[in-house]
C-alpha positions in Angstrom: -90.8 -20.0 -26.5 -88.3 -21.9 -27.6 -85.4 -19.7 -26.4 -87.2 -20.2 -23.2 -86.8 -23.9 -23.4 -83.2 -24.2 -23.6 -82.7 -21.3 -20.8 -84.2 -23.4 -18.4 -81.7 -26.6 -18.4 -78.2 -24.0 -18.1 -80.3 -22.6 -15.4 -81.3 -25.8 -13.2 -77.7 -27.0 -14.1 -76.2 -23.9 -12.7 -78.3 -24.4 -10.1 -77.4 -27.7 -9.6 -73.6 -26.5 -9.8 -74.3 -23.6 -6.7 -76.3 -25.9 -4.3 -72.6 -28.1 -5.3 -70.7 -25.8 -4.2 -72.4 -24.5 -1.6 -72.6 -28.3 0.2 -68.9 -28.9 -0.4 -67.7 -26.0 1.3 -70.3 -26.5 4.1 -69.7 -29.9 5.0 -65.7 -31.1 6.0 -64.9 -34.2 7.4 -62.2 -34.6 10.1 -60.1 -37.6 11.0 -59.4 -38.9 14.3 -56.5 -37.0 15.0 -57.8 -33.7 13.0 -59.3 -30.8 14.7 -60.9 -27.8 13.1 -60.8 -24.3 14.5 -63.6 -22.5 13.0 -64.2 -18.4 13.1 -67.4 -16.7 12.7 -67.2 -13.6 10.4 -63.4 -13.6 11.6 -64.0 -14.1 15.5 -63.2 -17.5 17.0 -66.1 -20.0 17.7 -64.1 -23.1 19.0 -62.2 -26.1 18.2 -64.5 -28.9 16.4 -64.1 -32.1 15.5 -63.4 -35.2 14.9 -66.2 -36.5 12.5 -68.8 -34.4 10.1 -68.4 -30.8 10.6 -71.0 -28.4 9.5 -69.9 -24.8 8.7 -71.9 -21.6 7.4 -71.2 -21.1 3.7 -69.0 -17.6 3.3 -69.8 -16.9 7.1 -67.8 -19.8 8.5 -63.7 -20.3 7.8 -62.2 -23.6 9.3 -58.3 -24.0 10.0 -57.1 -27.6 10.3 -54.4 -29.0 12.7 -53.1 -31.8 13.6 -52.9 -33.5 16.9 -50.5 -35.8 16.2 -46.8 -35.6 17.3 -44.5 -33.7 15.8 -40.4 -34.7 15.1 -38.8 -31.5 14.7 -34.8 -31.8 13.3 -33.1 -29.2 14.5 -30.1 -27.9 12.1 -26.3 -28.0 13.8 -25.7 -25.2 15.5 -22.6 -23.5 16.3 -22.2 -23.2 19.5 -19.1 -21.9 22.1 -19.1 -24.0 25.3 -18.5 -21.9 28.9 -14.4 -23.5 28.7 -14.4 -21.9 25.2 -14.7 -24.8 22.9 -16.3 -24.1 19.2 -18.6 -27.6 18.3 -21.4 -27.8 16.4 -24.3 -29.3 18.2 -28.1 -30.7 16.5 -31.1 -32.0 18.4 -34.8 -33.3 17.6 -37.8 -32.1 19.7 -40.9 -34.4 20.2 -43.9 -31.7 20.3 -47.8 -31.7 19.4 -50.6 -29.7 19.8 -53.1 -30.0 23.1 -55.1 -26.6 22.2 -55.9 -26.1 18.4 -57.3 -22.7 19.3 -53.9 -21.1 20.8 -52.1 -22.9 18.3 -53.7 -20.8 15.9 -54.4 -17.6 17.3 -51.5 -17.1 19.3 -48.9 -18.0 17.4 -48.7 -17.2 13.1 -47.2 -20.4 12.4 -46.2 -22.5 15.8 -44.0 -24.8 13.6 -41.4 -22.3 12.3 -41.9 -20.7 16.1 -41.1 -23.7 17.9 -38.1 -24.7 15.4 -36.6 -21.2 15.9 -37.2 -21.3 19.3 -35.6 -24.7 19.7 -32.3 -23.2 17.7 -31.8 -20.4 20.7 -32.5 -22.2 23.7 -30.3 -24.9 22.2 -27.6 -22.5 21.9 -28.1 -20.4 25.1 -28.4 -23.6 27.2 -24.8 -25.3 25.6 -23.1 -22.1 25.8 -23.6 -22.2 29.5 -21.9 -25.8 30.3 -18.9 -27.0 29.8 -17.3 -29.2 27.3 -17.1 -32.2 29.4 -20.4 -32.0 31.3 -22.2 -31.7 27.9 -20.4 -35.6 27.0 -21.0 -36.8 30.5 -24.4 -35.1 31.8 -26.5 -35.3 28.0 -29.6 -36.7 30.1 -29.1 -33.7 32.1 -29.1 -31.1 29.3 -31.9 -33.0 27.3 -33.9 -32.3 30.4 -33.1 -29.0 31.0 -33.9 -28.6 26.8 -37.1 -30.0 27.1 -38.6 -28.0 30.5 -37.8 -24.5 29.1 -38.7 -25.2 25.5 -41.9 -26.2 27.0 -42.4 -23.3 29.3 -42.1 -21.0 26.7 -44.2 -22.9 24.2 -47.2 -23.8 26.5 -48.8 -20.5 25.7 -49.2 -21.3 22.2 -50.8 -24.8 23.1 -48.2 -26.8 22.4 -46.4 -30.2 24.6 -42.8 -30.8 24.3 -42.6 -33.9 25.3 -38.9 -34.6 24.7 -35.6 -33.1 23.3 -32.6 -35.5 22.9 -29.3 -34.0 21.6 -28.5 -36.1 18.6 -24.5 -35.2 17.9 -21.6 -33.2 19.5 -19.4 -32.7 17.1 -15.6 -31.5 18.2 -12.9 -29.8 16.7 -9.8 -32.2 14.9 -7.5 -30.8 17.8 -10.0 -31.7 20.2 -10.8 -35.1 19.0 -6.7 -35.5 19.1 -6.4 -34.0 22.7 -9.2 -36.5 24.0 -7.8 -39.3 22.0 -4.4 -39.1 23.7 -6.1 -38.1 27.4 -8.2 -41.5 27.3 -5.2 -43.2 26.1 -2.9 -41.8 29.5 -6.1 -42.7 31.5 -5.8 -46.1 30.2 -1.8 -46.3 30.8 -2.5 -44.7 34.6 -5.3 -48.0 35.0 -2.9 -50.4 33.7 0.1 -49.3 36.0 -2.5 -49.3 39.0 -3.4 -52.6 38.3 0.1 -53.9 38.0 1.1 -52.2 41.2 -1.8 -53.6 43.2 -1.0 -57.3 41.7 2.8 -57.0 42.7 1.4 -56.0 46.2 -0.5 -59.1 46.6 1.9 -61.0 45.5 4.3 -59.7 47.7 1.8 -60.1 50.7 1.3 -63.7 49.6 5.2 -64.2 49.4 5.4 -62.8 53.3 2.5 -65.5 54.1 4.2 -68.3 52.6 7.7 -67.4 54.1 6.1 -66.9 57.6 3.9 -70.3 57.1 7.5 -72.1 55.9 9.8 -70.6 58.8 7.1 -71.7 61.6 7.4 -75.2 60.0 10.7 -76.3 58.6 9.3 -79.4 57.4 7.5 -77.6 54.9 10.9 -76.7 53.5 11.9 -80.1 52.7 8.5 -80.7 51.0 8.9 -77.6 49.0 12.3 -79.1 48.1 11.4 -82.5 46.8 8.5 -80.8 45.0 11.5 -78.3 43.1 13.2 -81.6 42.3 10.5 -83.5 41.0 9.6 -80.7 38.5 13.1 -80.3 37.3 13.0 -83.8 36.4 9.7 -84.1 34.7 12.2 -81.6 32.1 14.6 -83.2 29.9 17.4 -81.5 30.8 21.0 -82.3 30.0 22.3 -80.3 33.1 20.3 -80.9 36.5 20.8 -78.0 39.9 19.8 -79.6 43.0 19.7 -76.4 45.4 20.5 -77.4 48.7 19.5 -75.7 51.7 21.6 -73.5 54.1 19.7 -75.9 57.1 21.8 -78.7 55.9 24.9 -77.3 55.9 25.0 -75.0 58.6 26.0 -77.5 61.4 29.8 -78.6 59.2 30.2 -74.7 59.4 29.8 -74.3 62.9 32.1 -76.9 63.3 34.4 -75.3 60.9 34.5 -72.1 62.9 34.8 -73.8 66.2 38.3 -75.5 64.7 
């Protein structure tokens, strides 16, 4: 009898312990952005969630995944431009799940399938451009990135909602060959805009002369004005240029003798 009395408190507290157990793996709780794909004796049932979720103890198995989106860091890649250029090229991808389901049963482990699959098409799409159309035309390539990444990853349930192509970097002899190009780009602007300010100012020069040969008045005027800016100087020695008008009627005379 008294064996019996202490048998029955390990057996309600085992008890106790099973319908424990059994409740905890039964009942899950799922946050907003949380979905649960549950399976029935291995065969899918559905996507579930968010909130309480109520599963079949040993019958039911639940895989959790996130909704939320993910930053994926792609590693630099080597990569040989269409002009032959060796650089070494990383990226980030924006991507989340819109189907739990095909993200789980489609794919073994869609993160490691959409990072690899972001390394190759990173590579397969740079190889095809050109060295200068990948620094010039990056919203271009992004774009291109980000539709075929997606095409091949919509079967697995998964968005890409953006890839942006984080650093280019070049070769020293590159970097050199650039440097000095930009810097004869910058001489060629320079001399342009020298050359098209000497034109001007030659096309203003031909105004004034025409203006001042139509009206010789405007010659004396421009004469006294010479004069009074010499003197506003202090000079020691003063030039007073005078004008070929002024003398031209003693060497007519002159010649006439």
């Amino acid at each position: 009898m008294e064996d019996t009395m202490q048998i029955i408190p390990i057996v309600l507290f085992m008890g106790v312990l099973f319908v424990v157990i059994i409740l905890s793996n039964s009942i899950r709780v799922l946050r907003e952005y949380e979905r649960g794909v549950v399976f029935r004796l291995g065969r899918l049932i559905g996507g579930k969630g968010p909130g309480i979720i109520f599963l079949i103890p040993i019958v039911d198995r639940m895989v959790k995944v996130s909704l939320r989106t993910v930053v994926l860091d792609v590693p630099p890649q080597d990569v040989i431009t269409k002009d032959n250029v060796s650089i070494k090229v990383n990226a980030v991808v924006y991507f989340r799940v819109v189907q739990p389901e095909k993200s789980i049963v489609e794919v073994e482990n869609f993160l490691f399938a959409t990072s690899q699959l972001s390394q190759t098409t990173l590579r397969s799409i740079l190889g095809q451009s050109e060295l200068d159309e990948l620094l010039s035309q990056r919203d271009k390539i992004n774009r291109e990135l980000q539709v075929i990444i997606d095409q091949h990853t919509e079967p697995w349930g998964i968005k890409v909602s953006n890839v942006e192509v984080k650093q280019i970097d070049l070769p020293i002899e590159m970097q050199r060959a650039m440097a000095k190009q930009a810097e004869a780009e910058r001489e060629r602007r320079a001399k342009i805009v020298h050359a098209e300010g000497e034109e001007q100012a030659s096309r203003k020069l031909f105004d004034a002369a025409q203006i001042i040969g139509a009206n010789p008045i405007a010659l004396q005027l421009r004469y006294l004005q010479t004069l009074t800016e010499i003197g506003a100087d202090k000079n020691s020695t003063v030039i007073f240029p005078v004008p070929i008008d002024i003398i031209e009627p003693f060497l007519n005379r002159k010649k006439k003798e």
